[in-house]
mmCIF file of the N, C-alpha and C atoms, coordinates in Angstrom:
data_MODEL
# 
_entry.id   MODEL 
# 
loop_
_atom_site.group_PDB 
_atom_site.id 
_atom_site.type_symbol 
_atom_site.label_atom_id 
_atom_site.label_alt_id 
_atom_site.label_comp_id 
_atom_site.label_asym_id 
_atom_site.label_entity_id 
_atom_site.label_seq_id 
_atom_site.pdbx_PDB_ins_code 
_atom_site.Cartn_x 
_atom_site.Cartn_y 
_atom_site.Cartn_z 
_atom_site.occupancy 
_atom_site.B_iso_or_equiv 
_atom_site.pdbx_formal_charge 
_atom_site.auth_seq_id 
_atom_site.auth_comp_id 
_atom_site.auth_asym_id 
_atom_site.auth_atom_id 
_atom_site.pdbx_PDB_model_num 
ATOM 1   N N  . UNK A 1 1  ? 17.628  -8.427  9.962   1.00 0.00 ? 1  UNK A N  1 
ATOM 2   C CA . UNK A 1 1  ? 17.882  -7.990  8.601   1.00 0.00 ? 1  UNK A CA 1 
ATOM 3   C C  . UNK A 1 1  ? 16.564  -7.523  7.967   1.00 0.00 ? 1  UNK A C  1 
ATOM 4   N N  . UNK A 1 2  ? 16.040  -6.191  7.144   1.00 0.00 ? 2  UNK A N  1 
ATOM 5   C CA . UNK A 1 2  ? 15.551  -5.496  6.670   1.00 0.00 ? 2  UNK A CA 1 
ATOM 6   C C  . UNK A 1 2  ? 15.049  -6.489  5.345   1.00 0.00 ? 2  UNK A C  1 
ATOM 7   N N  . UNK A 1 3  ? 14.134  -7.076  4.945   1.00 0.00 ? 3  UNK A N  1 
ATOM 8   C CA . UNK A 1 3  ? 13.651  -7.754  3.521   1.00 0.00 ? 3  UNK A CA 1 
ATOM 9   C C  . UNK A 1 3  ? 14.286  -6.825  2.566   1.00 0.00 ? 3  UNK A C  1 
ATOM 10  N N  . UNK A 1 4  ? 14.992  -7.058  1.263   1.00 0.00 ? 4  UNK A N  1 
ATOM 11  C CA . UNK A 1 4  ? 14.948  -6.244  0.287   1.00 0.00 ? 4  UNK A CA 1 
ATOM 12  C C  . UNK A 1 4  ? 13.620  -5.359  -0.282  1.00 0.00 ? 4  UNK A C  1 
ATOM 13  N N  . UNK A 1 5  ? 12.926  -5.963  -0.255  1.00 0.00 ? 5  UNK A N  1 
ATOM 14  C CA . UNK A 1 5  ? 11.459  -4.864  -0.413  1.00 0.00 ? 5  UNK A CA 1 
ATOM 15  C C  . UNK A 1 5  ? 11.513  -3.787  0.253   1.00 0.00 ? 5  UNK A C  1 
ATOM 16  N N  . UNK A 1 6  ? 11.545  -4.129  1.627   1.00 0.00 ? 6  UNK A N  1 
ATOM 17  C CA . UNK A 1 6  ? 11.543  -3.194  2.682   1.00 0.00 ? 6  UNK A CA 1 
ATOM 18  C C  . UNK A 1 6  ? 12.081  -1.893  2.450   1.00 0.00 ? 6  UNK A C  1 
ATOM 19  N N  . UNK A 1 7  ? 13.538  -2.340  2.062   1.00 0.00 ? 7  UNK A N  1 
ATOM 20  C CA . UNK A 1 7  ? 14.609  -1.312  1.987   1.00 0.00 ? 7  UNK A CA 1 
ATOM 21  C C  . UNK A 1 7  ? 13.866  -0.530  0.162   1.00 0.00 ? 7  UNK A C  1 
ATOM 22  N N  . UNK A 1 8  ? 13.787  -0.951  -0.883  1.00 0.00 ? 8  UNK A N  1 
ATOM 23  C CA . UNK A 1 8  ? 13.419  -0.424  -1.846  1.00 0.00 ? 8  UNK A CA 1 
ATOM 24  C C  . UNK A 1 8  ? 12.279  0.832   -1.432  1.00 0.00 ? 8  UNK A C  1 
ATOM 25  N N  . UNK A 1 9  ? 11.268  -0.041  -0.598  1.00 0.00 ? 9  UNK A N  1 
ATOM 26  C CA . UNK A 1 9  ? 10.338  0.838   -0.563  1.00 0.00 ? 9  UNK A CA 1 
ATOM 27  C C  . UNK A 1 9  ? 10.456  2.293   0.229   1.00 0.00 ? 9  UNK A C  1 
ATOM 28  N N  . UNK A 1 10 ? 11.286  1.700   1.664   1.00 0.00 ? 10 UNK A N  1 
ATOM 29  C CA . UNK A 1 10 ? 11.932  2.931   2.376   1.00 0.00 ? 10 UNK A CA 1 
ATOM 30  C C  . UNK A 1 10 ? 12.737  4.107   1.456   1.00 0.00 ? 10 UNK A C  1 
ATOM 31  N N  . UNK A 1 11 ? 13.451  3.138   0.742   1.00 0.00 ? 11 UNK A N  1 
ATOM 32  C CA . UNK A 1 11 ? 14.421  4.357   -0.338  1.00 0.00 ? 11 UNK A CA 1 
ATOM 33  C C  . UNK A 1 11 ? 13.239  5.437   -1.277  1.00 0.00 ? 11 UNK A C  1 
ATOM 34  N N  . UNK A 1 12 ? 12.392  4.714   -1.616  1.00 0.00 ? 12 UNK A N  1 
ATOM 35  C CA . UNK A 1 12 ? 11.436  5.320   -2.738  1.00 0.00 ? 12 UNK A CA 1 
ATOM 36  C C  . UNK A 1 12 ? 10.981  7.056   -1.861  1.00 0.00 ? 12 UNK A C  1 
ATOM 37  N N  . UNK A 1 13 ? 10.553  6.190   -0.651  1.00 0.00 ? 13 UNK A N  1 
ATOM 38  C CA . UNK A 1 13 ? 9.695   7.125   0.114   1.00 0.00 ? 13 UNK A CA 1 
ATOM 39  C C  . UNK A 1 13 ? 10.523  8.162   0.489   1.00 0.00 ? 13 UNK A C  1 
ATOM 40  N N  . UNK A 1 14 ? 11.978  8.274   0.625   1.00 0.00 ? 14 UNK A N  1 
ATOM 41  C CA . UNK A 1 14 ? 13.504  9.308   1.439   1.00 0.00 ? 14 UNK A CA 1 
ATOM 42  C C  . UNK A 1 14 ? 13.605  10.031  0.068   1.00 0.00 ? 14 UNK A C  1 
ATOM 43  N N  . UNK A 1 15 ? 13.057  9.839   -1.471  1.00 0.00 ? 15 UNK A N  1 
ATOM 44  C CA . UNK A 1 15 ? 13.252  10.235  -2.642  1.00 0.00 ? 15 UNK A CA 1 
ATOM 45  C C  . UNK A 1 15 ? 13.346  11.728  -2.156  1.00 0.00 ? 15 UNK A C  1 
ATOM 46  N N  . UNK A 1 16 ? 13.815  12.546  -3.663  1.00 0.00 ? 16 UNK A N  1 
ATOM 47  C CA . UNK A 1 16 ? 13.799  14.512  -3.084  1.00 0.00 ? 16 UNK A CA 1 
ATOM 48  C C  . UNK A 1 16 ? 12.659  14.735  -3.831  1.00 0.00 ? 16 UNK A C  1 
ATOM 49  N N  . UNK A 1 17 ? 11.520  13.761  -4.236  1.00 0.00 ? 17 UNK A N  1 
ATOM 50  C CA . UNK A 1 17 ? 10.209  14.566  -4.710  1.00 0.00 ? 17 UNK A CA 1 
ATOM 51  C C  . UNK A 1 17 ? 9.106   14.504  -3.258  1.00 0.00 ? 17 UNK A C  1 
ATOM 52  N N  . UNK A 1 18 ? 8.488   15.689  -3.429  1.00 0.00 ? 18 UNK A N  1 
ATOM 53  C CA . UNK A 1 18 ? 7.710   15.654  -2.513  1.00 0.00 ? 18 UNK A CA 1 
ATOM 54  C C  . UNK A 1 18 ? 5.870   15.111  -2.843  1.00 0.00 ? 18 UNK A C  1 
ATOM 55  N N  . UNK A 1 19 ? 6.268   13.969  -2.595  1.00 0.00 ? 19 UNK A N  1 
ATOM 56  C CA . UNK A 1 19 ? 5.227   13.235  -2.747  1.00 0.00 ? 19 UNK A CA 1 
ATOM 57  C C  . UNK A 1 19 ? 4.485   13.156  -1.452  1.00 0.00 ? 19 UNK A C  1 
ATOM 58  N N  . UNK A 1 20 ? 3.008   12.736  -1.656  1.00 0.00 ? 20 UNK A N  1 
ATOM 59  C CA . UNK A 1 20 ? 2.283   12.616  -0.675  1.00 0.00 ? 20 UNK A CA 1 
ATOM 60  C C  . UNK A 1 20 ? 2.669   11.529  0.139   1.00 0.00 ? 20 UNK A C  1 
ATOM 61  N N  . UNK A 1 21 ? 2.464   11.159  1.644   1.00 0.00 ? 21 UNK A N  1 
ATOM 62  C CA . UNK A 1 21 ? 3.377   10.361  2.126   1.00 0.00 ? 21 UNK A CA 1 
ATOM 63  C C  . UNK A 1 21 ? 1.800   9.420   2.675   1.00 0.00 ? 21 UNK A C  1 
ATOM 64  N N  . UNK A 1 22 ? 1.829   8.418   2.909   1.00 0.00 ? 22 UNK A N  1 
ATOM 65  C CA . UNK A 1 22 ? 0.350   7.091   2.880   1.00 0.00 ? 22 UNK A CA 1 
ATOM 66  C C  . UNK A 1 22 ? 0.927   6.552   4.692   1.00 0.00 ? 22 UNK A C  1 
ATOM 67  N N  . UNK A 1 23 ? 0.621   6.634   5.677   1.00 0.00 ? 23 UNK A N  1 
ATOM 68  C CA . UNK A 1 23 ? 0.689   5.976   6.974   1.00 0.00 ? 23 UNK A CA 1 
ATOM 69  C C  . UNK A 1 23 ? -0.144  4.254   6.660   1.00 0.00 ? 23 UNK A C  1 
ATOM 70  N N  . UNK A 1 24 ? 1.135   3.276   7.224   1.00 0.00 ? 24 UNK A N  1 
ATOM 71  C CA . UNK A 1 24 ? 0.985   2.302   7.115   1.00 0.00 ? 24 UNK A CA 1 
ATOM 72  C C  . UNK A 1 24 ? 1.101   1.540   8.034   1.00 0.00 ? 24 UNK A C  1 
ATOM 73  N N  . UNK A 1 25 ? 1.118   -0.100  8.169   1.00 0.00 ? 25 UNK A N  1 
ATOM 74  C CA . UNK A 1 25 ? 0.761   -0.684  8.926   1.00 0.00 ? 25 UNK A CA 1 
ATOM 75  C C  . UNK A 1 25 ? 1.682   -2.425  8.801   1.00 0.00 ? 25 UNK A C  1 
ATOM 76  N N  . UNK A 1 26 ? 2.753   -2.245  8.721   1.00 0.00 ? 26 UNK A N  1 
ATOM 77  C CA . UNK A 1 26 ? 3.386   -3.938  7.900   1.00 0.00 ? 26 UNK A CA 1 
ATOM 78  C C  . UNK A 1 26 ? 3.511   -4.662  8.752   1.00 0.00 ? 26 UNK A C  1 
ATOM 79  N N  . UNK A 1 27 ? 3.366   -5.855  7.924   1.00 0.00 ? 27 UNK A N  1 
ATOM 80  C CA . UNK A 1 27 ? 2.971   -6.961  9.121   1.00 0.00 ? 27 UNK A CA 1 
ATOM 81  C C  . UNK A 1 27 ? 3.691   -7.165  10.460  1.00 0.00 ? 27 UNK A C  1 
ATOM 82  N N  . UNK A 1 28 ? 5.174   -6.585  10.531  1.00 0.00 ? 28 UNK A N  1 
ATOM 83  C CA . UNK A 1 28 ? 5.606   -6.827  11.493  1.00 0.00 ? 28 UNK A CA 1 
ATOM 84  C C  . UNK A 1 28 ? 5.863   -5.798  12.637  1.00 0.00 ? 28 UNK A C  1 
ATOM 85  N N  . UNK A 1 29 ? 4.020   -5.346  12.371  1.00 0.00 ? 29 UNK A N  1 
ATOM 86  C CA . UNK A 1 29 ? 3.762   -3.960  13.347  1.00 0.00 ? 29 UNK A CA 1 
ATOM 87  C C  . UNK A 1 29 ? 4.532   -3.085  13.062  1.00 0.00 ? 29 UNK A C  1 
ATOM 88  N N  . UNK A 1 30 ? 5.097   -2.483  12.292  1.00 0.00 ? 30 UNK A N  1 
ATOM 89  C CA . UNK A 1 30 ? 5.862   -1.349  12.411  1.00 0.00 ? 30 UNK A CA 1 
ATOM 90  C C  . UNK A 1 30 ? 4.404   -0.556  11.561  1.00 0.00 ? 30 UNK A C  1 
ATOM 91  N N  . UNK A 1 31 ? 4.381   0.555   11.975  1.00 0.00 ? 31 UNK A N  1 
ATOM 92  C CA . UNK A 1 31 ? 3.567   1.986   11.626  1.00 0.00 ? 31 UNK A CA 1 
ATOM 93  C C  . UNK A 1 31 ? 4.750   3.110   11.435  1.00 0.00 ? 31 UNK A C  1 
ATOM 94  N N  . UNK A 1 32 ? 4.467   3.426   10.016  1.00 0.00 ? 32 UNK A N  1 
ATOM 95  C CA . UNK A 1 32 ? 5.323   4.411   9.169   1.00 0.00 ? 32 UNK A CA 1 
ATOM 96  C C  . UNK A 1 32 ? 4.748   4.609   8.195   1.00 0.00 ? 32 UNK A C  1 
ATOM 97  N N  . UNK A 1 33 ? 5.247   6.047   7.799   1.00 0.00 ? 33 UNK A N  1 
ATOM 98  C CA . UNK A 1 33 ? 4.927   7.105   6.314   1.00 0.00 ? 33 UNK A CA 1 
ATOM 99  C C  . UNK A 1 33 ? 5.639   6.010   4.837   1.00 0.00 ? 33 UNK A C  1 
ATOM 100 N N  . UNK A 1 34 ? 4.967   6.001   3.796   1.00 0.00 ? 34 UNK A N  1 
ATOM 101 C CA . UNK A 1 34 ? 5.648   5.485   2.888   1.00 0.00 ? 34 UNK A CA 1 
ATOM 102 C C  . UNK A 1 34 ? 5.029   6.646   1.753   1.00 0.00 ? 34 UNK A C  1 
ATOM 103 N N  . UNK A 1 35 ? 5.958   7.108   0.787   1.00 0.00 ? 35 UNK A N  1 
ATOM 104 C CA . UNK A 1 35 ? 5.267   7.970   -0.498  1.00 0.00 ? 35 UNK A CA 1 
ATOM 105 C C  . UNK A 1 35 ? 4.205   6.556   -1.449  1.00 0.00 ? 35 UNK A C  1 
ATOM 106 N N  . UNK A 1 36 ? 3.843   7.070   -1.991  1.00 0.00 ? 36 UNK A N  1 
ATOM 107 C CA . UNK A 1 36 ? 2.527   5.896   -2.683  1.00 0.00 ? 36 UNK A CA 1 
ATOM 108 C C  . UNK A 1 36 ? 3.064   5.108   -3.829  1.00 0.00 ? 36 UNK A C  1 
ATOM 109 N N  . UNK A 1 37 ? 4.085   5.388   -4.237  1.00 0.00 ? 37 UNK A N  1 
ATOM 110 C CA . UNK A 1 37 ? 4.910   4.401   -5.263  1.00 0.00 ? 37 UNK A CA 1 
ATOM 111 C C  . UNK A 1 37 ? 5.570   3.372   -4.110  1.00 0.00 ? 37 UNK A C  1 
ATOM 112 N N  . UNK A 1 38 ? 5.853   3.424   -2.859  1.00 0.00 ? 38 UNK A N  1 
ATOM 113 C CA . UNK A 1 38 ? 6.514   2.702   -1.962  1.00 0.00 ? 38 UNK A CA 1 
ATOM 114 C C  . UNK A 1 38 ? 5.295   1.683   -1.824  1.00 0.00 ? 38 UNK A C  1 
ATOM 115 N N  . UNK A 1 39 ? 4.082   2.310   -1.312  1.00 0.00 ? 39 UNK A N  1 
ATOM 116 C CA . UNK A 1 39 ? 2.498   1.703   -0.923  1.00 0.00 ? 39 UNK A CA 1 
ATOM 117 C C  . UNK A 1 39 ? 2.304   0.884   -2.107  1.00 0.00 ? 39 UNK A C  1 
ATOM 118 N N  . UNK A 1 40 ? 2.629   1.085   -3.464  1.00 0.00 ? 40 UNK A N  1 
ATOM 119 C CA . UNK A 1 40 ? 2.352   -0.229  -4.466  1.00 0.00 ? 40 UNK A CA 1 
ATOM 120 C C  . UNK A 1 40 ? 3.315   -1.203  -4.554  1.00 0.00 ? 40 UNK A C  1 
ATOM 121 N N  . UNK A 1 41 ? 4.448   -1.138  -3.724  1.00 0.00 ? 41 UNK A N  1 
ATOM 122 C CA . UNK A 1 41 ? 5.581   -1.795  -3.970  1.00 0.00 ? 41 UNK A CA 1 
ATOM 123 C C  . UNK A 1 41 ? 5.550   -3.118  -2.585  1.00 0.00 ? 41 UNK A C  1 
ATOM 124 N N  . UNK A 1 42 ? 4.935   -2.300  -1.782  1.00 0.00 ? 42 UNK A N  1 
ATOM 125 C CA . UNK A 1 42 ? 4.491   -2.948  -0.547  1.00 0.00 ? 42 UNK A CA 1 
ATOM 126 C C  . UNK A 1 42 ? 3.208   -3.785  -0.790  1.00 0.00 ? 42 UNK A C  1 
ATOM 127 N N  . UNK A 1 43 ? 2.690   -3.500  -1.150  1.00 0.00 ? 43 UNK A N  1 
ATOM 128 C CA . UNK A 1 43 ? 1.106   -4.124  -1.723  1.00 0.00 ? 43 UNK A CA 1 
ATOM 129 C C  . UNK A 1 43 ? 1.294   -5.557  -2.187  1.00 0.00 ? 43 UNK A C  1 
ATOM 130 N N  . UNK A 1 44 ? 2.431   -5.024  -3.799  1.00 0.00 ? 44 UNK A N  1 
ATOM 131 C CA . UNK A 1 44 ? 2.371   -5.880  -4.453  1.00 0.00 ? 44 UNK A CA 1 
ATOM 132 C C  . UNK A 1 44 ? 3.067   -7.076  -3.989  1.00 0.00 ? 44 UNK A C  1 
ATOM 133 N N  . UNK A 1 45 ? 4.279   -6.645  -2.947  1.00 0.00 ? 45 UNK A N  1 
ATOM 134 C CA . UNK A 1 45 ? 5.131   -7.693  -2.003  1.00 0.00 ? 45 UNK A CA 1 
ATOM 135 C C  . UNK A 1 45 ? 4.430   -7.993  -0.878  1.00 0.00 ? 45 UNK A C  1 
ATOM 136 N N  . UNK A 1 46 ? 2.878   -8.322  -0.767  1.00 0.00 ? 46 UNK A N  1 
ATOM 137 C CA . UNK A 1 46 ? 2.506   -8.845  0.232   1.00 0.00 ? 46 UNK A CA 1 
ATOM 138 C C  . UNK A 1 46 ? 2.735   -7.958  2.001   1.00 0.00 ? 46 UNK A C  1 
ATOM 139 N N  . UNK A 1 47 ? 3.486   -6.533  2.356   1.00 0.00 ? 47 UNK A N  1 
ATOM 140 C CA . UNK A 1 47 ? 4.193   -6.310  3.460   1.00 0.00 ? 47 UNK A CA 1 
ATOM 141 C C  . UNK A 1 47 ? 3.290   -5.971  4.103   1.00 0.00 ? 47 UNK A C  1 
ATOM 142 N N  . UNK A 1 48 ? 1.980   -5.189  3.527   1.00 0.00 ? 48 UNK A N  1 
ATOM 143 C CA . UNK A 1 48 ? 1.130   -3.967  4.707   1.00 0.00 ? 48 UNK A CA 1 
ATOM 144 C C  . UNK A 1 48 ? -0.355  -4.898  5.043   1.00 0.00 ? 48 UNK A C  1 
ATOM 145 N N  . UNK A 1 49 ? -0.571  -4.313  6.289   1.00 0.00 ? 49 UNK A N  1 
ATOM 146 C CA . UNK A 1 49 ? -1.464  -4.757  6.946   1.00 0.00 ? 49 UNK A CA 1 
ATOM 147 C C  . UNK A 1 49 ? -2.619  -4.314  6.689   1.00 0.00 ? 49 UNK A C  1 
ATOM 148 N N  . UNK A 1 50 ? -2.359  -2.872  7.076   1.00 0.00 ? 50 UNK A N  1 
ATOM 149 C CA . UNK A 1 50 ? -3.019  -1.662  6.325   1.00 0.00 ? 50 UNK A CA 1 
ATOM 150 C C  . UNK A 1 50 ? -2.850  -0.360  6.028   1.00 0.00 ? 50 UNK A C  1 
ATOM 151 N N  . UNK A 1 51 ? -3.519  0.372   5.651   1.00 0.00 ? 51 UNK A N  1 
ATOM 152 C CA . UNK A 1 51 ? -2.539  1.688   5.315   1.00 0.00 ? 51 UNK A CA 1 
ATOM 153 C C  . UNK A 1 51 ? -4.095  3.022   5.707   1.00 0.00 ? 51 UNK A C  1 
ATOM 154 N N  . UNK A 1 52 ? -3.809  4.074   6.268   1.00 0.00 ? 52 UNK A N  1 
ATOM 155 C CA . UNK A 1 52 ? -4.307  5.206   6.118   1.00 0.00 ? 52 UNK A CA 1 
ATOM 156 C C  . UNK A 1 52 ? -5.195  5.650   4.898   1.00 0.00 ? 52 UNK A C  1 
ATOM 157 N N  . UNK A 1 53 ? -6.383  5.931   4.497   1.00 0.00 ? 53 UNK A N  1 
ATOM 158 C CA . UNK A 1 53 ? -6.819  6.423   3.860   1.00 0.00 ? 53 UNK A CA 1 
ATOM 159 C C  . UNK A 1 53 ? -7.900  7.628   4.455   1.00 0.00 ? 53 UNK A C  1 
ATOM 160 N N  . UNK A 1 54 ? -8.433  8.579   3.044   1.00 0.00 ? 54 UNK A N  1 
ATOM 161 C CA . UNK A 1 54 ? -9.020  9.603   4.376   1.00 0.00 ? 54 UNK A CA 1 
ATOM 162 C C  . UNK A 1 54 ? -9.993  9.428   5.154   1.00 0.00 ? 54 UNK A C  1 
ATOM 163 N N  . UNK A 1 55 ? -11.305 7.861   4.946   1.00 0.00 ? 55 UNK A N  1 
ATOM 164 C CA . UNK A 1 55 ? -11.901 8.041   5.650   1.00 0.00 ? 55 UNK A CA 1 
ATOM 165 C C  . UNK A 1 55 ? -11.423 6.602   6.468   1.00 0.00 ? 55 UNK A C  1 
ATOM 166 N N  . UNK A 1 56 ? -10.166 6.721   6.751   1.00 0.00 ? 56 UNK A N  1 
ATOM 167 C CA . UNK A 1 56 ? -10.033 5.757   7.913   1.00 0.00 ? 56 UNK A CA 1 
ATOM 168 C C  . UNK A 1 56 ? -8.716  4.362   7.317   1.00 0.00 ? 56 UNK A C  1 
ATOM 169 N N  . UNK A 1 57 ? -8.629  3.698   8.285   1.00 0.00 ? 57 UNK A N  1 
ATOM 170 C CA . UNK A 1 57 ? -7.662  2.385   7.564   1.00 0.00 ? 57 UNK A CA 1 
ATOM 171 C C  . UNK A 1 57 ? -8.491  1.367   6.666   1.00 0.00 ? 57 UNK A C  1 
ATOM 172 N N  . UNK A 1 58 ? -7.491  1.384   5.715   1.00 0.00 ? 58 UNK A N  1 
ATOM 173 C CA . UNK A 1 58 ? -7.987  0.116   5.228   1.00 0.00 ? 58 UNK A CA 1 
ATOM 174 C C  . UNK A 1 58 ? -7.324  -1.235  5.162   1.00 0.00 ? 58 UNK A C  1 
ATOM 175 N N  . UNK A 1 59 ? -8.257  -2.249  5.071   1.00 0.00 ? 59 UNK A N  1 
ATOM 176 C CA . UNK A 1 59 ? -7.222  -3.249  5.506   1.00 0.00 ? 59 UNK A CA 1 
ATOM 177 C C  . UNK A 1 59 ? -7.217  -4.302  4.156   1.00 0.00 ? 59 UNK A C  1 
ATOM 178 N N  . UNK A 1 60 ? -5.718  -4.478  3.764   1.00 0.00 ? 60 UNK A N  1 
ATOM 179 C CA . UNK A 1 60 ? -5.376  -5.197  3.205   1.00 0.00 ? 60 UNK A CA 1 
ATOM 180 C C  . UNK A 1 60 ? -6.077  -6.830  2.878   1.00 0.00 ? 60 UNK A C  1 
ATOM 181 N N  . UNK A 1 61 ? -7.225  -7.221  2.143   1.00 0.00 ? 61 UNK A N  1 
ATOM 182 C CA . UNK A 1 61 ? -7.940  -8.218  2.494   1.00 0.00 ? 61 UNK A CA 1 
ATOM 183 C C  . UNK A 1 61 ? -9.087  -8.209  2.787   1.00 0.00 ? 61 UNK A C  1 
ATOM 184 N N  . UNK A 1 62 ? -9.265  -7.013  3.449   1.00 0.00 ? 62 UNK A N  1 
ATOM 185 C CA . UNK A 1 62 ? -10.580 -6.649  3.949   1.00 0.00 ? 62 UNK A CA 1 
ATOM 186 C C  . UNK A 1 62 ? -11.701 -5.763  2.867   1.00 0.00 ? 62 UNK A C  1 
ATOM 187 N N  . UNK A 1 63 ? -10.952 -5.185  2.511   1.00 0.00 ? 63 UNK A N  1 
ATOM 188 C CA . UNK A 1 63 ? -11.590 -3.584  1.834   1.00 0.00 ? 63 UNK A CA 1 
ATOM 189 C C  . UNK A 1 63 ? -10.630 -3.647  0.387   1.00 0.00 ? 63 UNK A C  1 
ATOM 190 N N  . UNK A 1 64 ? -11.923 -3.304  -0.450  1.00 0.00 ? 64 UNK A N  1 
ATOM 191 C CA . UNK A 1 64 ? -11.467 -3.457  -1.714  1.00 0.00 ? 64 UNK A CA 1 
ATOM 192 C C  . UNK A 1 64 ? -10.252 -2.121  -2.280  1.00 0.00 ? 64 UNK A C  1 
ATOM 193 N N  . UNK A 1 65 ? -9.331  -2.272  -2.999  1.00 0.00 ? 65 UNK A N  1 
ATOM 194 C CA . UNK A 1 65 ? -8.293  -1.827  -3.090  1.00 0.00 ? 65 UNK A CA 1 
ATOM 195 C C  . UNK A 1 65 ? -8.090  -1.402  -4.456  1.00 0.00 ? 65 UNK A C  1 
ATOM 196 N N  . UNK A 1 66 ? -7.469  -0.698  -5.035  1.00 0.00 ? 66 UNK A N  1 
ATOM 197 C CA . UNK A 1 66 ? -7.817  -0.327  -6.414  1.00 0.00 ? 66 UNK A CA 1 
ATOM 198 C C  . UNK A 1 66 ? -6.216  -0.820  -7.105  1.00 0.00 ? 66 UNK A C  1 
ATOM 199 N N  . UNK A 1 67 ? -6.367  -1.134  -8.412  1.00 0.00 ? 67 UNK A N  1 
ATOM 200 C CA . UNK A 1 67 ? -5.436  -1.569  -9.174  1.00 0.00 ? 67 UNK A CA 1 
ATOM 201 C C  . UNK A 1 67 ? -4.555  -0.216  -9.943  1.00 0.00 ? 67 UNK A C  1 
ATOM 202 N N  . UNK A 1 68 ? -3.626  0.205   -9.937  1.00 0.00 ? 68 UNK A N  1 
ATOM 203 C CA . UNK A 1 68 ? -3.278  1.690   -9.846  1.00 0.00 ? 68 UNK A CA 1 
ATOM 204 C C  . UNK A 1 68 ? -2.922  1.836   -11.485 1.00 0.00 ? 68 UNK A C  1 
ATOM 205 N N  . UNK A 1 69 ? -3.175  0.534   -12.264 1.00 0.00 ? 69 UNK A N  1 
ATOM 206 C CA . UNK A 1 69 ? -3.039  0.557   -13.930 1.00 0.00 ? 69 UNK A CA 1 
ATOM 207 C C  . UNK A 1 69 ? -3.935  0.030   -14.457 1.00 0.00 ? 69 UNK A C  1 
ATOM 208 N N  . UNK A 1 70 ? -5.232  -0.219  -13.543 1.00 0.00 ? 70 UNK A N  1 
ATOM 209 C CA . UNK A 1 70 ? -6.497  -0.145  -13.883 1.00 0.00 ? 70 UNK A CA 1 
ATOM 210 C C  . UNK A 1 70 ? -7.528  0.504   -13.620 1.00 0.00 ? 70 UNK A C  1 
ATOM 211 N N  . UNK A 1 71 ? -7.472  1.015   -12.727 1.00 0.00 ? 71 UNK A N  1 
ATOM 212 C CA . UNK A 1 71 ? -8.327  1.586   -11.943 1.00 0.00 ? 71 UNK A CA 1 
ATOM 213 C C  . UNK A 1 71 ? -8.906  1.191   -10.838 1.00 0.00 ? 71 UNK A C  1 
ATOM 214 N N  . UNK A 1 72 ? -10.506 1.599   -10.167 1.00 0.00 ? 72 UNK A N  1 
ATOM 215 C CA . UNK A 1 72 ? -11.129 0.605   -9.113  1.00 0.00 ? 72 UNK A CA 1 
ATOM 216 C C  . UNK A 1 72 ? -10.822 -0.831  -9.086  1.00 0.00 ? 72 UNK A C  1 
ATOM 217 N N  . UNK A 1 73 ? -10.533 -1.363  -8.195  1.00 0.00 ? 73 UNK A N  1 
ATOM 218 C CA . UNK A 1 73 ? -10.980 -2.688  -7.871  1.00 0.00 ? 73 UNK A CA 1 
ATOM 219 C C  . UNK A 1 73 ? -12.102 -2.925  -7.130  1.00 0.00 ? 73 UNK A C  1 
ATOM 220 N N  . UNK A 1 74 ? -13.201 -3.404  -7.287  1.00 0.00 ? 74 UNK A N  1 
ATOM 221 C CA . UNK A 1 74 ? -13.947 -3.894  -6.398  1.00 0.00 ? 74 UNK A CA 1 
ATOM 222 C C  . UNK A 1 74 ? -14.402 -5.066  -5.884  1.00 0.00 ? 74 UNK A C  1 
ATOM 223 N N  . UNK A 1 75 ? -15.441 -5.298  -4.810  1.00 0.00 ? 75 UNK A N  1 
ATOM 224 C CA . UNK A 1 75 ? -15.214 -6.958  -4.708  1.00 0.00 ? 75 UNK A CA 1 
ATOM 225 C C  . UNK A 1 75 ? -16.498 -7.035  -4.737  1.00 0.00 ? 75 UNK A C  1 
ATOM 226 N N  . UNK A 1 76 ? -17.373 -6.723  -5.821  1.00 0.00 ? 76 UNK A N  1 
ATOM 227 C CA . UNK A 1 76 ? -18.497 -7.141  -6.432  1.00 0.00 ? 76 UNK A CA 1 
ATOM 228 C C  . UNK A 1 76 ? -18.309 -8.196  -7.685  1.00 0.00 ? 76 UNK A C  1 
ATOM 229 N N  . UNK A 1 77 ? -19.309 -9.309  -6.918  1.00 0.00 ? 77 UNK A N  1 
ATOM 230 C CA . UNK A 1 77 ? -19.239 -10.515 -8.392  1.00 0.00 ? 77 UNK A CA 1 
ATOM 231 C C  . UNK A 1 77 ? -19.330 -10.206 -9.356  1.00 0.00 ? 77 UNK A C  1 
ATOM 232 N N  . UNK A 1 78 ? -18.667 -10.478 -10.336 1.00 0.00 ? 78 UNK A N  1 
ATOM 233 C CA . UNK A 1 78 ? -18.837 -10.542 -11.858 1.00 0.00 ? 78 UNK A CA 1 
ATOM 234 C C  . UNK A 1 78 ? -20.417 -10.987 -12.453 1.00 0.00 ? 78 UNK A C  1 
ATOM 235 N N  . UNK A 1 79 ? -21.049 -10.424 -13.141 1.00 0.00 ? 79 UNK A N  1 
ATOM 236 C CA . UNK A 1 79 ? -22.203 -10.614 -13.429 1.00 0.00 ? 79 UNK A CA 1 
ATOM 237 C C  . UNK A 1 79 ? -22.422 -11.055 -14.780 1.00 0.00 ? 79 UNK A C  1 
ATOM 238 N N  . UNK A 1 80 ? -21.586 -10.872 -15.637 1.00 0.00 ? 80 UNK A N  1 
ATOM 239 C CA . UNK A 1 80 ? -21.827 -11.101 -17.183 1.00 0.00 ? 80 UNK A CA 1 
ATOM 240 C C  . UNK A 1 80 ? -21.217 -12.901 -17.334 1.00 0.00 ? 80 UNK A C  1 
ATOM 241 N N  . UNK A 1 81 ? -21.772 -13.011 -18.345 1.00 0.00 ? 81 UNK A N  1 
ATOM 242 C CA . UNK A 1 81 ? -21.172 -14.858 -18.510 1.00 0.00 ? 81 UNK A CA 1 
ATOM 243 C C  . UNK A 1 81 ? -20.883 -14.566 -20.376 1.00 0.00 ? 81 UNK A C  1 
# 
């Protein structure tokens, strides 16, 4: 059986806009295209391992990831008190 996430995110990505499509990586090895509203939906449900970016994969955990209603994320300490 398919997680409900799964299926949301698959549906997002089959949408009739032609959105840019993100190569991914979910945990249960499957490698597939998702459009990038699917890639935040996956993110935010914990699914991808890692995903395609242009200079290479990034990995979920590994490499800092950006907040898509904030902007950058980075994983530099906080410096101000």
């Amino acid at each position: 059986m398919v997680p409900e996430v799964l299926t949301t995110a698959l549906l997002l990505s089959q949408g009739e806009k032609l959105e840019p499509l993100v190569k991914v990586e979910l945990k249960n090895g499957t490698i597939c295209q998702v459009a990038l509203e699917a890639l935040d939906v996956l993110l935010v449900h914990n699914e991808i391992v890692r995903f395609e970016r242009s200079g290479g994969w990034a990995v979920v955990g590994r490499d800092p990831l950006r907040n898509r209603e904030k902007g950058p994320v980075y994983s530099i300490p906080e410096r101000r008190h």
